[in-house]
C-alpha positions as CSV (number, residue, x, y, z in Angstrom):
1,X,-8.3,-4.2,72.5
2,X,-9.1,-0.4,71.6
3,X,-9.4,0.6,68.2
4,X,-9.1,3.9,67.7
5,X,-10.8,5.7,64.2
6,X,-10.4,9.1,63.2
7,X,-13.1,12.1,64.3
8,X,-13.5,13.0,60.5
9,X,-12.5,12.1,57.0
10,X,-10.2,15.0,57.1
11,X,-7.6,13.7,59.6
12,X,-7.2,10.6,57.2
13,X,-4.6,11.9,54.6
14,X,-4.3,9.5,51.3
15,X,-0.4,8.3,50.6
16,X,1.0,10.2,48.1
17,X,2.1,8.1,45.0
18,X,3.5,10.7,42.6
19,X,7.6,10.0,41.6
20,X,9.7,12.8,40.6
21,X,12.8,12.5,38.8
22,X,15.8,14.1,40.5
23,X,18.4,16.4,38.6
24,X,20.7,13.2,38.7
25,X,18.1,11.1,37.9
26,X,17.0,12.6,34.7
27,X,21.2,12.6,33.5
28,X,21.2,8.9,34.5
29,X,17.8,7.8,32.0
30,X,19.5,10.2,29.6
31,X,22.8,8.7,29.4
32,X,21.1,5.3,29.3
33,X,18.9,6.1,26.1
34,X,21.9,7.3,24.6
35,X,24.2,4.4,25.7
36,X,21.3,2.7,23.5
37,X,21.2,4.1,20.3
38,X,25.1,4.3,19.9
39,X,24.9,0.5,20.8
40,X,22.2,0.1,18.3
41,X,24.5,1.9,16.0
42,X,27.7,0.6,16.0
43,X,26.4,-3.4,16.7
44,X,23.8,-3.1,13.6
45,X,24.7,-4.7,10.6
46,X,26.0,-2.6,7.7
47,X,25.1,-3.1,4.1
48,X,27.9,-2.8,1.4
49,X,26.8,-2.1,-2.3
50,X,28.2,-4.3,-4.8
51,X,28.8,-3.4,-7.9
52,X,25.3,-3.5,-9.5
53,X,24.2,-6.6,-11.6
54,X,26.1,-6.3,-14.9
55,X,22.8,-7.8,-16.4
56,X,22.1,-10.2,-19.6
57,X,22.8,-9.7,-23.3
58,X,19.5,-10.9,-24.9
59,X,17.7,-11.7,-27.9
60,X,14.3,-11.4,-29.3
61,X,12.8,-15.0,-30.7
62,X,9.6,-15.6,-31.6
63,X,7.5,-19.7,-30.9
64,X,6.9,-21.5,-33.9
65,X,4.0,-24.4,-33.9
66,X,5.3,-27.2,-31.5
67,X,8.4,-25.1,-29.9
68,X,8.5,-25.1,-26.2
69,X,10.8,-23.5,-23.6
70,X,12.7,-26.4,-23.5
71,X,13.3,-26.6,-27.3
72,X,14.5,-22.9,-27.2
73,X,16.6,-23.8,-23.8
74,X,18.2,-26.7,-25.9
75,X,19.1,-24.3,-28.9
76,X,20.8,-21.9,-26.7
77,X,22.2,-23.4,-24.1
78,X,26.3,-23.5,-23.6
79,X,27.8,-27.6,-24.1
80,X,26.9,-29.0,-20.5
81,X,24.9,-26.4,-19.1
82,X,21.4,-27.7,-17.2
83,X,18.5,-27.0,-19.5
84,X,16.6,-26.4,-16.3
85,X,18.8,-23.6,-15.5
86,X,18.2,-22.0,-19.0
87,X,14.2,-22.9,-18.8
88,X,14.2,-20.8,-15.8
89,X,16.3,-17.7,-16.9
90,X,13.9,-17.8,-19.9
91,X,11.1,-17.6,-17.9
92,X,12.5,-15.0,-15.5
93,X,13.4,-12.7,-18.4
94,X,10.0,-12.7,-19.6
95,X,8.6,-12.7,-16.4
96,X,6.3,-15.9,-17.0
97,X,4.5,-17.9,-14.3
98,X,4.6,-20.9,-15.9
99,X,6.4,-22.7,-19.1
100,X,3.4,-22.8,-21.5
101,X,3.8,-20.4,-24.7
102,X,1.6,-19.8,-27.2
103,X,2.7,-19.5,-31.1
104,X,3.4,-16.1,-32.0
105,X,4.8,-15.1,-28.8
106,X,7.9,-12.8,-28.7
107,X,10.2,-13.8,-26.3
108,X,13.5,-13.2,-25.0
109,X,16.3,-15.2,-24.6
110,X,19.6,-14.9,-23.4
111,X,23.1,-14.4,-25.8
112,X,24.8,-16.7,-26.9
């Protein structure tokens, strides 16, 4: 078996590796990204503004020794509506954390 090796390292030529994009082929990746975003586009869920929150009529109240939210819950809630319900507005309105209240606090409360 005869192996035969080139006379120098210039007669061995490296492959060349670099791609070109055709005329074509640059229309063809340009269509494609655009086939894309209009996809995106029109499958994408839309958002639809409601009218905005109409919001709650309130009142000021300030605790007295031995209130707690659930005694002011009890004195303003509507005939078989859940105290718990009411605790909780209360405590969303004036953004507390927890149900403890201190006398003297101003809170406030929804309408009647």
């Amino acid at each position: 078996m005869s192996h035969q090796f080139p006379a120098s390292k210039s007669e061995v030529s490296a492959p060349v590796s670099s791609m070109r994009l055709t005329r074509r082929g640059r229309v063809v990746v340009l269509a494609l990204g655009f086939l894309i975003v209009c996809a995106s586009v029109l499958f994408s869920s839309t958002a639809v503004a409601n009218d905005p929150d109409p919001g709650v009529e309130v009142t000021t109240a300030t605790v007295a020794q031995g209130e707690t939210l659930w005694h002011l819950a009890r004195d303003i809630a509507q005939p078989g509506e859940d105290l718990r319900d009411v605790v909780t507005l209360i405590k969303e309105l004036n953004d507390l954390d927890s149900s403890q209240v201190q006398i003297g606090q101003q809170l406030l409360l929804p309408a009647n």
